[in-house]
C-alpha positions, 0 to 999 in steps of 0.5 A: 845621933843615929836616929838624929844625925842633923840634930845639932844640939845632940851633936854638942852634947856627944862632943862635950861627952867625948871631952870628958872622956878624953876622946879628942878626935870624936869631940872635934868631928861633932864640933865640926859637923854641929859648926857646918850644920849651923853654917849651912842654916845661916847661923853664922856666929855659932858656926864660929863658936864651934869652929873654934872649939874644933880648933882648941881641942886640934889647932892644925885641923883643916876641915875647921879652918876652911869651915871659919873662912867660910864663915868669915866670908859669910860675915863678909870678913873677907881679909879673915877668911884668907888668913884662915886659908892661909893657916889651912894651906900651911899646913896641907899646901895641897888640900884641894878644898882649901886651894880652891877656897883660896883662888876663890877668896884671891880672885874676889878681892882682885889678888888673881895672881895668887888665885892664878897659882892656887889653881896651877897648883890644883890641875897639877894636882888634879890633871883631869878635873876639866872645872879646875882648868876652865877657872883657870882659864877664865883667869887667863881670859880676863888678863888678856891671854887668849890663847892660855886660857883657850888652852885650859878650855879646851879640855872642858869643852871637849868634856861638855860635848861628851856630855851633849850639853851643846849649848855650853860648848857653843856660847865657849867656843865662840869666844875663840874663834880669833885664836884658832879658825880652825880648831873652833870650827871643826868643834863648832860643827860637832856642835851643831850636827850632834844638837841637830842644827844643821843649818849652823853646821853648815855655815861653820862648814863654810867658813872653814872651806873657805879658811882651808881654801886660802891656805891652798888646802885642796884636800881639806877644802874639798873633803869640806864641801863633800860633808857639805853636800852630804848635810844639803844634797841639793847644793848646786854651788858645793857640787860645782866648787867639787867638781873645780876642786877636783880638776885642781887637784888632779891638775897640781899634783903630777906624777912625780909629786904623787909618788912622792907623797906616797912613799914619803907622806907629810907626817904633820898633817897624817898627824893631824888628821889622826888626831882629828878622827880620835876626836870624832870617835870620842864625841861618839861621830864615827862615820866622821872619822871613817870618812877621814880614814878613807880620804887617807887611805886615798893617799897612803894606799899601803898604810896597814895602820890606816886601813885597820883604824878603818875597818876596826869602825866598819866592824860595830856597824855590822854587829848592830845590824844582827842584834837590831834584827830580833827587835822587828818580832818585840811588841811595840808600845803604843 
């Protein structure tokens, strides 16, 4: 077997030999293995065969219970393969395997209730697994529920652009951009700087000024059309809406609404912006998240937080330059 480890044949006899010698737990895995081997190469009915000798030698083993729902669902028994689940799922209700076979088996057959809860049940168990979310989310989304499933979507978009695969992310975000403008937006532009397309980033950057701008959001609004202008230095139109959203804000906020705003700042939107800049800096964007902090310091001048948050990322910027300096003198290849 150990020169031979896919040989299923070899794999019966060891289990019929474990069985003679009263090793039931070593005749039970060779059965189990020669089942899959059989299953994995289409050979469905003597999957089945040794599925079930796993099954009369251990009656409450999962892995030969989930192993026959996949066989029944092969032989397109789909109301056997759920009893078999079901058996499974009685006996271990949290087995990842037999949850997730489950939803998916629930779901086929229209049942997307008990599929919904299958998977409920595994990101509970599982909180990090963004694919565990993003199936429960496409639940959601196919019962009409757009903003639970934008909420199970979210942490595996943010996961995909982590990971660069920026088309995924962008063909998702899209589906919800009636559910949050801004939150779409703001990923969106992540998106398309980080693929490099910079015209998108700017339409998206566009559209979001435009969302902040009606929501009377100077600040946002202006700080907006300065990455405009820093994607496209030749903007005349961003140059001019600056400089208008400049006189504005100088002219609606007074003295007294600045010192207000100075020793009581809005909370929320601090909050916000915060977390707007973690984002930035988990997608690997720092000067994006530098910027925010420099356009609150703006405002909360005396804030020690903000002014280390800002100088933590000014710091790596310095290193990078003394270690990139050696690489002038190494041999380029050609």
């Amino acid at each position: 077997i150990k020169v031979f480890p896919s040989n299923a044949a070899l794999k019966i006899k060891a289990a019929e030999l474990s069985v003679k010698i009263g090793y039931t737990e070593g005749a039970v895995k060779e059965y189990i293995e020669a089942a899959t081997h059989y299953l994995d190469n289409g050979v469905s009915d003597k999957a089945q065969a040794f599925y079930h000798k796993a099954i009369e030698l251990d009656p409450k083993n999962v892995a030969a219970l989930l192993g026959l729902g996949r066989t029944a669902e092969r032989q397109n028994n789909i109301e056997q393969a759920l009893e078999y689940l079901k058996n499974a799922l009685s006996i271990a209700p949290g087995n990842s395997n037999a949850l997730l076979a489950y939803s998916s088996l629930a779901a086929k057959t229209g049942n997307t209730e008990e599929g919904r809860q299958c998977l409920i049940k595994l990101t509970e168990i599982e909180p990090s697994n963004t694919e565990y979310k993003k199936l429960l989310g496409d639940i959601y989304f196919k019962e009409g529920s757009l903003e639970k499933a934008w909420g199970q979507f979210l942490p595996y978009i943010d996961e995909a652009i982590r990971l660069q695969k920026w088309d995924e992310a962008a063909e998702l975000l899209t589906s919800f951009r009636d559910v949050d403008p801004a939150g779409v937006r703001k990923h969106l532009i992540t998106v398309y700087k980080g693929s490099g397309d910079k015209e998108s980033a700017v339409k998206e950057l566009r559209e979001l000024a435009e969302l902040y701008e009606s929501e009377n959001l100077i600040t946002d609004t202006l700080q907006i059309y300065k990455e405009i202008l820093e994607l496209t230095p030749s903007d005349e139109s961003a140059e001019k809406k600056i400089r208008e959203l400049e006189k504005t804000g100088e002219e609606e906020v007074t003295a007294p609404e600045a010192a207000i705003i100075k020793e009581e700042p809005a909370k929320s939107l601090l909050e916000e912006k915060l977390s707007e800049a973690d984002f930035y800096i988990q997608q690997g964007l720092k000067e994006d998240a530098l910027k925010i902090y420099e356009k609150l310091l703006f405002l909360y001048p005396d804030d020690a937080e903000l002014k280390s948050r800002a100088e933590s990322l000014k710091k790596p910027e310095i290193k990078e330059e003394v270690k990139a300096k050696p690489k002038k003198h190494r041999v380029s290849y050609i």
